[in-house]
N, C-alpha and C positions, 0 to 999 in steps of 0.2 A: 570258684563258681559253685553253686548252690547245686547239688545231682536233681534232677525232676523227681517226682514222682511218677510213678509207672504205672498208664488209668487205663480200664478198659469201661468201655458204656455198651449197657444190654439194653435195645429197645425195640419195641414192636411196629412202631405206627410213621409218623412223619418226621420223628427226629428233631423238632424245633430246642427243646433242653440239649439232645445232640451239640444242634449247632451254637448256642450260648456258650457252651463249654471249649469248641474248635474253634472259635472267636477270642476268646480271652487267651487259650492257650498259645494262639499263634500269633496273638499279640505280645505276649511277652506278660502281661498277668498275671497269667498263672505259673506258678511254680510246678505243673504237671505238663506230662506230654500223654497225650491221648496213643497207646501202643495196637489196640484193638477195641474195635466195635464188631459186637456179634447182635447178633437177629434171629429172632425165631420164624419171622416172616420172609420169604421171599421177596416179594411188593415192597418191601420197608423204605419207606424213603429217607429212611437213618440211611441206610447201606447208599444210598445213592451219593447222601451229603458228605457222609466220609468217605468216600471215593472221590469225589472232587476234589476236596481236600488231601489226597493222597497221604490216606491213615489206613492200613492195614482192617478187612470188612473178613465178613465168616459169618455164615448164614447154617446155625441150624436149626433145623427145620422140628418142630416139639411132634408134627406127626408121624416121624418117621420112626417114631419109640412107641412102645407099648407100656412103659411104664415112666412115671415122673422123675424117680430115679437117677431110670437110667438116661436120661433124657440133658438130669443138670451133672452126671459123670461126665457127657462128653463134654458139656463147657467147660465143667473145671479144669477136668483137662486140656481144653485151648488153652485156659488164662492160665495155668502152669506153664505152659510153655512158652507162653508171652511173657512170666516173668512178670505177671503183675504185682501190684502191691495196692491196689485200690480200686473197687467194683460201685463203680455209678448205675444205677438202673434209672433209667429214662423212660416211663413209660414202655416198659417191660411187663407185658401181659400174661406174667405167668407167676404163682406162687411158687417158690421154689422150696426145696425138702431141705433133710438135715444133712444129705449128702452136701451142698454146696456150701452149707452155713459152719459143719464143722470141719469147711476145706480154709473158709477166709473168717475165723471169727473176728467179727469186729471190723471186718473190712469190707463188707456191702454196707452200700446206704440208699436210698431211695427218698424221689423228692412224691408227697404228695399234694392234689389241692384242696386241701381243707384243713383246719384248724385244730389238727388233733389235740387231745385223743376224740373229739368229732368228728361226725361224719368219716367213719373208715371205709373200705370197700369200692364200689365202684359208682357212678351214677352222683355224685356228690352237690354238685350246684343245684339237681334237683332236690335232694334232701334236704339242703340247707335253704330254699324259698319252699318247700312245705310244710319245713317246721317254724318258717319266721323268722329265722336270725337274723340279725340285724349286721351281723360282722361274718365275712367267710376269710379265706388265705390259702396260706400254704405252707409245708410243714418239711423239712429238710432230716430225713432220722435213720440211725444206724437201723438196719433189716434185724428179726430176732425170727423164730419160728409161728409169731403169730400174723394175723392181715395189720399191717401199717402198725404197730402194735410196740416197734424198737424205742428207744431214746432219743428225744427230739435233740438234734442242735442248731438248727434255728426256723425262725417261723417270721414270714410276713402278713398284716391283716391288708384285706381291704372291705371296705362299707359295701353293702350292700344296700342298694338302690332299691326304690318301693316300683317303679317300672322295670326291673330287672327280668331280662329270661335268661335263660340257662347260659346260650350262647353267650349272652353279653358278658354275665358277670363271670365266666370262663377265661372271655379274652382277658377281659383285668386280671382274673388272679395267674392268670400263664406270662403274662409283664411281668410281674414278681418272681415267678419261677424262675425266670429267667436272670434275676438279680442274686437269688440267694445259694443257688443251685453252684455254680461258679463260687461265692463266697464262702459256703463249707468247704471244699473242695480244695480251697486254697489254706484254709484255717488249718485244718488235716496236713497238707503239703507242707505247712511251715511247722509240721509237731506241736501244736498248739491247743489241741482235743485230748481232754482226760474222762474217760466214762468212770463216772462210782453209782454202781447199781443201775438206779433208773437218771442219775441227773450227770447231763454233761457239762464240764465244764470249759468254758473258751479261757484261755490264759490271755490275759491283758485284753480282754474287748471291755467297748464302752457300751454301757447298759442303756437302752430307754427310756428316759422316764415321763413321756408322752402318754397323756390319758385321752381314749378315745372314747367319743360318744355320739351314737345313729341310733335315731335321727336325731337332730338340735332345735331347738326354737327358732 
């Protein structure tokens, strides 16, 4: 039998990519077991969902530091101790230092929604109907010390609609989150991820070769 991988997920807000990941994995999916979710929020309703799920929760709190630092020392030190081997950020509201980056090189990843290296940052669906785009997504990429800035491994699109507001085309592209978010994570899990520089490489995945085009005649 195949050992898991040993996952922790940092996240801020409702935990919905959370629970994508606590789903597959308790299904049998994924080749990961969720050891720790931490929070920097109190209110997080991550921490709620992984308490249902009875997955080990740890809530610290980013105001209780004076410095950023020393803020992701105490995480790393959780996930040291949990023994992890793989850091998913969910909707983790915090840029994190070099403290934590040259604790797990290569081993955070972060899902964003937008199509990098487009629209980085935060506020993203608005930027993408202010400048027009016709296509937005989502973008699955190892963390490096810049905003959203690591090596993508993988990315889903979806069209954007000429009625779109922010909300809507949010919910679309958090449906896909929800698909590809799980599907690195398991790519990883099976040792099937090679970074060289900036391009990663999937070992045995099937490519694409679907041309999109918004709008159409």
């Amino acid at each position: 039998m195949q050992k898991k991988l040993r996952l922790a997920v940092l996240a801020s807000g409702s935990g919905t990519n959370l629970q994508s990941i606590i789903d597959q994995s308790q299904s049998g999916a994924l080749d990961a077991e969720i050891v720790l979710v931490i929070s920097n929020n109190p209110g997080s309703g991550a921490l709620e969902r992984a308490e249902q799920a009875g997955i080990k929760t740890l809530c610290i709190n980013h105001r209780d530091f004076s410095a950023r630092e020393d803020f992701d020392q105490a995480v790393v030190a959780a996930l040291k101790s949990a023994e992890v081997e793989l850091i998913a950020l969910a909707g983790f509201m915090r840029i994190i230092s070099s403290v934590f980056l040259q604790a797990f090189p290569q081993r955070i990843i972060n899902i964003h929604p937008a199509l990098l290296p487009a629209f980085p940052g935060l506020n993203v669906q608005k930027k993408a109907l202010d400048y027009g785009a016709r296509f937005s997504g989502c973008t699955v990429h190892f963390v490096d010390d810049g905003v959203d800035t690591g090596p993508i491994i993988i990315q889903a699109v979806v069209p954007i609609h000429a009625d779109d507001t922010e909300a809507a085309l949010a919910a679309r592209i958090l449906e896909q989150e929800h698909e590809i978010y799980p599907q690195a994570i398991q790519w990883i899990a099976e040792g099937r991820v090679e970074v060289e520089g900036r391009y990663v490489r999937i070992r045995a995945a099937m490519h694409s070769e679907q041309i999109l085009i918004n709008p159409t005649s």
